[in-house]
C-alpha positions as CSV (number, residue, x, y, z in Angstrom):
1,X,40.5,79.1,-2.0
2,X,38.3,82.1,-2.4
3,X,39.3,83.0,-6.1
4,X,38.2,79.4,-7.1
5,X,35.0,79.6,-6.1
6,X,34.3,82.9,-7.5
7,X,35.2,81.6,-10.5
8,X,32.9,78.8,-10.5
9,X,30.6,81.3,-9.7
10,X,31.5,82.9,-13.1
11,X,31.2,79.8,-14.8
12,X,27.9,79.1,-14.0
13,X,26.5,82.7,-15.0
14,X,25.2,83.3,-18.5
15,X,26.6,85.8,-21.3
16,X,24.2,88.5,-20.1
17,X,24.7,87.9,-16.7
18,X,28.9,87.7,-16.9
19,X,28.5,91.4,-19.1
20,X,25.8,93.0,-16.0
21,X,28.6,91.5,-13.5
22,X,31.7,93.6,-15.8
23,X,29.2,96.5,-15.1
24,X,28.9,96.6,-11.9
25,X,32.7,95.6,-11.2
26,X,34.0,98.4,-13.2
27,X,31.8,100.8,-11.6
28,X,33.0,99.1,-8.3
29,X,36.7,100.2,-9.5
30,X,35.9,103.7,-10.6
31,X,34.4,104.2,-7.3
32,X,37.1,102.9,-5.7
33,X,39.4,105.0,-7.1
34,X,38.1,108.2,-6.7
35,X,38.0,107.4,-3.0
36,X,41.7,106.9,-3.2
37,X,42.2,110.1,-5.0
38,X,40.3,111.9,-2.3
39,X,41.7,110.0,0.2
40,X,38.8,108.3,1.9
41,X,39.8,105.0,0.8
42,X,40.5,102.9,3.6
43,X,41.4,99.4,2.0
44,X,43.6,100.3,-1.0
45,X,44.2,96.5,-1.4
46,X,40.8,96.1,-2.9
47,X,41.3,98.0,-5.7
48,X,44.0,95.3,-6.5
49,X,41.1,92.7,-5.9
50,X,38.9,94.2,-8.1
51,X,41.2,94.8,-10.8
52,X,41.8,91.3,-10.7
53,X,38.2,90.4,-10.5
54,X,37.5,92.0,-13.4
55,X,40.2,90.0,-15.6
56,X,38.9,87.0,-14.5
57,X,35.3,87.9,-15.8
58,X,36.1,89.0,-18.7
59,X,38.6,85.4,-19.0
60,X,35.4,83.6,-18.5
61,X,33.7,85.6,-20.9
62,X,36.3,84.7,-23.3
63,X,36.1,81.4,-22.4
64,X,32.8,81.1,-23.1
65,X,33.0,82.9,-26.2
66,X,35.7,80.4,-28.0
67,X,33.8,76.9,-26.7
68,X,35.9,76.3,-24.2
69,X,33.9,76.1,-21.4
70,X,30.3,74.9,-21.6
Protein backbone atom coordinates (compact mmCIF):
# COMPACT_ATOMS: atom_id res chain seq x y z
CA UNK A 1 0.00 0.00 0.00
CA UNK A 2 1.28 3.44 -0.82
CA UNK A 3 0.66 5.03 2.73
CA UNK A 4 2.81 2.13 4.33
CA UNK A 5 5.69 2.77 2.63
CA UNK A 6 5.62 6.39 3.14
CA UNK A 7 5.50 5.79 6.42
CA UNK A 8 8.51 3.66 6.60
CA UNK A 9 9.91 6.28 4.85
CA UNK A 10 9.08 8.50 7.91
CA UNK A 11 10.41 6.07 10.16
CA UNK A 12 13.66 6.00 8.91
CA UNK A 13 14.17 9.97 8.79
CA UNK A 14 15.81 11.67 11.73
CA UNK A 15 14.19 14.44 14.13
CA UNK A 16 15.57 17.26 11.82
CA UNK A 17 14.81 15.61 8.81
CA UNK A 18 10.81 14.58 9.95
CA UNK A 19 10.55 18.74 11.12
CA UNK A 20 12.27 19.96 7.29
CA UNK A 21 9.64 17.27 5.77
CA UNK A 22 6.48 19.23 8.08
CA UNK A 23 8.00 22.30 6.36
CA UNK A 24 7.82 21.61 3.19
CA UNK A 25 4.38 19.72 3.52
CA UNK A 26 2.62 22.57 5.04
CA UNK A 27 3.88 24.84 2.56
CA UNK A 28 2.70 22.15 0.00
CA UNK A 29 -0.93 22.62 1.63
CA UNK A 30 -0.91 26.38 1.79
CA UNK A 31 -0.09 26.35 -1.82
CA UNK A 32 -2.51 24.05 -2.52
CA UNK A 33 -5.07 25.95 -1.16
CA UNK A 34 -4.72 29.13 -2.49
CA UNK A 35 -4.93 27.42 -5.95
CA UNK A 36 -8.33 26.14 -4.80
CA UNK A 37 -9.39 29.52 -3.78
CA UNK A 38 -8.41 30.93 -7.11
CA UNK A 39 -9.61 28.15 -8.82
CA UNK A 40 -6.63 26.73 -10.61
CA UNK A 41 -6.53 23.73 -8.63
CA UNK A 42 -7.10 20.86 -10.71
CA UNK A 43 -6.82 17.81 -8.22
CA UNK A 44 -8.66 18.96 -5.08
CA UNK A 45 -8.24 15.42 -3.78
CA UNK A 46 -4.66 16.20 -2.89
CA UNK A 47 -5.26 18.53 -0.54
CA UNK A 48 -7.00 15.67 1.38
CA UNK A 49 -3.65 13.66 0.76
CA UNK A 50 -1.59 16.21 2.12
CA UNK A 51 -3.63 16.91 4.96
CA UNK A 52 -3.26 13.48 5.83
CA UNK A 53 0.34 13.35 5.09
CA UNK A 54 1.01 15.83 7.33
CA UNK A 55 -0.70 13.94 10.45
CA UNK A 56 1.14 11.12 9.79
CA UNK A 57 4.54 13.03 10.09
CA UNK A 58 3.91 14.67 12.76
CA UNK A 59 2.45 10.84 14.42
CA UNK A 60 5.97 9.74 13.63
CA UNK A 61 7.38 12.62 15.15
CA UNK A 62 5.42 11.86 18.18
CA UNK A 63 6.40 8.50 17.98
CA UNK A 64 9.71 9.16 18.09
CA UNK A 65 9.52 11.69 20.66
CA UNK A 66 7.88 9.17 23.54
CA UNK A 67 10.32 5.99 22.64
CA UNK A 68 8.14 4.26 20.85
CA UNK A 69 9.75 3.79 17.79
CA UNK A 70 13.53 3.46 17.55
Amino acid sequence: MKSNNYVEELLAKSHAELSAELVDTKKELFNLRLQNATNQLDNTARIKEVRRNIARIRTVMTQKQRGLVS
